[in-house]
Legacy VTK file of the C-alpha trace (Angstrom):
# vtk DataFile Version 3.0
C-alpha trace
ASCII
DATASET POLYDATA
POINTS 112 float
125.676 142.344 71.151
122.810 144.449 69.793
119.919 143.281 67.440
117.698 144.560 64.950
114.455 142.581 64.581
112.692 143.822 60.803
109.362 142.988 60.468
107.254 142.470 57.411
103.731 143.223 56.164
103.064 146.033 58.665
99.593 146.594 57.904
98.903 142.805 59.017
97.252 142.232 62.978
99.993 138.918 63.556
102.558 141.756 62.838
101.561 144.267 65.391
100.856 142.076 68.073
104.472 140.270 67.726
106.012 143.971 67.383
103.770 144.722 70.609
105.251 141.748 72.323
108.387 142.653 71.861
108.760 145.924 72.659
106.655 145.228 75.998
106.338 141.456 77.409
108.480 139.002 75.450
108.217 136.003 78.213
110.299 133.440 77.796
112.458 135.016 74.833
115.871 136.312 75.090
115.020 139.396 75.329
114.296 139.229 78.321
117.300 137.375 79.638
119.530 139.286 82.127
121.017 142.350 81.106
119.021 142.951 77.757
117.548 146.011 77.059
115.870 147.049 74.346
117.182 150.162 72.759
114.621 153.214 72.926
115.346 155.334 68.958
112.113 157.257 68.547
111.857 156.154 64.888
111.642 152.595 66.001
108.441 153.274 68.133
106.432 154.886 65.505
103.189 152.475 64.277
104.756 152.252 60.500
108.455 151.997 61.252
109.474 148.492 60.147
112.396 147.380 63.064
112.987 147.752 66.753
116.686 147.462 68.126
117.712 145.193 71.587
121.303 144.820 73.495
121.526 140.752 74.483
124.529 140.251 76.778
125.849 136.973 74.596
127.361 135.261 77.300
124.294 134.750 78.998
122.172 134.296 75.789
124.610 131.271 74.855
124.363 129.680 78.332
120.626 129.629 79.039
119.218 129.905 75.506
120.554 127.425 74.417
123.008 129.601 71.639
122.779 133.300 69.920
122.105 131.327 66.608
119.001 129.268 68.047
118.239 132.638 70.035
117.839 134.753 67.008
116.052 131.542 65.446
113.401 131.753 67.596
112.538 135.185 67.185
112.083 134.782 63.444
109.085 132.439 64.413
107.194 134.613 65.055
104.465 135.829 62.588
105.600 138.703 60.678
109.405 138.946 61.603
111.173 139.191 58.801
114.926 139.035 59.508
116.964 139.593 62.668
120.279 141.069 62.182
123.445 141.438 64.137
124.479 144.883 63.929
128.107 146.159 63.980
127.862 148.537 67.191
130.444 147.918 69.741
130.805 149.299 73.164
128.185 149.353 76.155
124.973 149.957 76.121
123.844 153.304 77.414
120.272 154.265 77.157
120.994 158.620 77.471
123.924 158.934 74.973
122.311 161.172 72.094
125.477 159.673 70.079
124.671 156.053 70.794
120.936 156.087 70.068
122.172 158.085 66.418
124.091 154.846 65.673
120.986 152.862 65.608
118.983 155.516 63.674
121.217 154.954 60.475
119.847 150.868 60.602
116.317 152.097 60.813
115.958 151.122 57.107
117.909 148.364 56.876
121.380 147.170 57.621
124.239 146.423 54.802
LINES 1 113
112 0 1 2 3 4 5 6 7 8 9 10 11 12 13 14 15 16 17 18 19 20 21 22 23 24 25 26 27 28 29 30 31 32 33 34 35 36 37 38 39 40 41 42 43 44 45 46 47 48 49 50 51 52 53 54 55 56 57 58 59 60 61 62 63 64 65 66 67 68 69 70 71 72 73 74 75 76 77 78 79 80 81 82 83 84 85 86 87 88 89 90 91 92 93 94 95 96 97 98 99 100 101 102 103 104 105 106 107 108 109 110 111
């Protein structure tokens, strides 16, 4: 399953340092359960760009975090997430497909 975390009020210091966490040391989240990864788009690293993108392997998110709902609830906790949304990408995750890391570029700004 992948993720896209949005966060709100860039500008804020709560905001960076939870966007900081994220993309380096989330302890104890699922995001760093086995076989997540977080998805490396270019866009998504850059100071003002507003989400990042993860793969969580569900099966193992549902059976030691206690659920993907209360997962995904826990990550909005944190100061200055906005929204966390399940995105419609199938298929595995592969960190050097051009193609594959294009598919997350087009939810950069949002997802419908």
């Amino acid at each position: 399953m992948y993720i896209r975390i949005e966060f709100e009020n860039l500008d804020s210091i709560e905001t960076r340092k939870t966007k900081q966490e994220f993309c380096t040391a989330p302890n104890g989240l699922c995001l760093t359960s086995t076989n997540s990864h977080f998805i490396y788009v270019d866009e998504a690293l850059k100071p003002r760009c507003k989400a990042i993108f993860w793969y969580l392997d569900i099966a193992i998110v549902n059976k030691h975090y206690g659920g993907i709902m209360v997962a995904l609830n826990t990550l909005l906790e944190h100061q200055g997430v906005r929204r966390v949304d399940v995105l419609p990408i199938e298929g595995p995750y592969c960190e050097n497909s051009h193609n594959f890391t294009e598919k997350f570029a087009q939810f950069i700004d949002g997802v419908d």
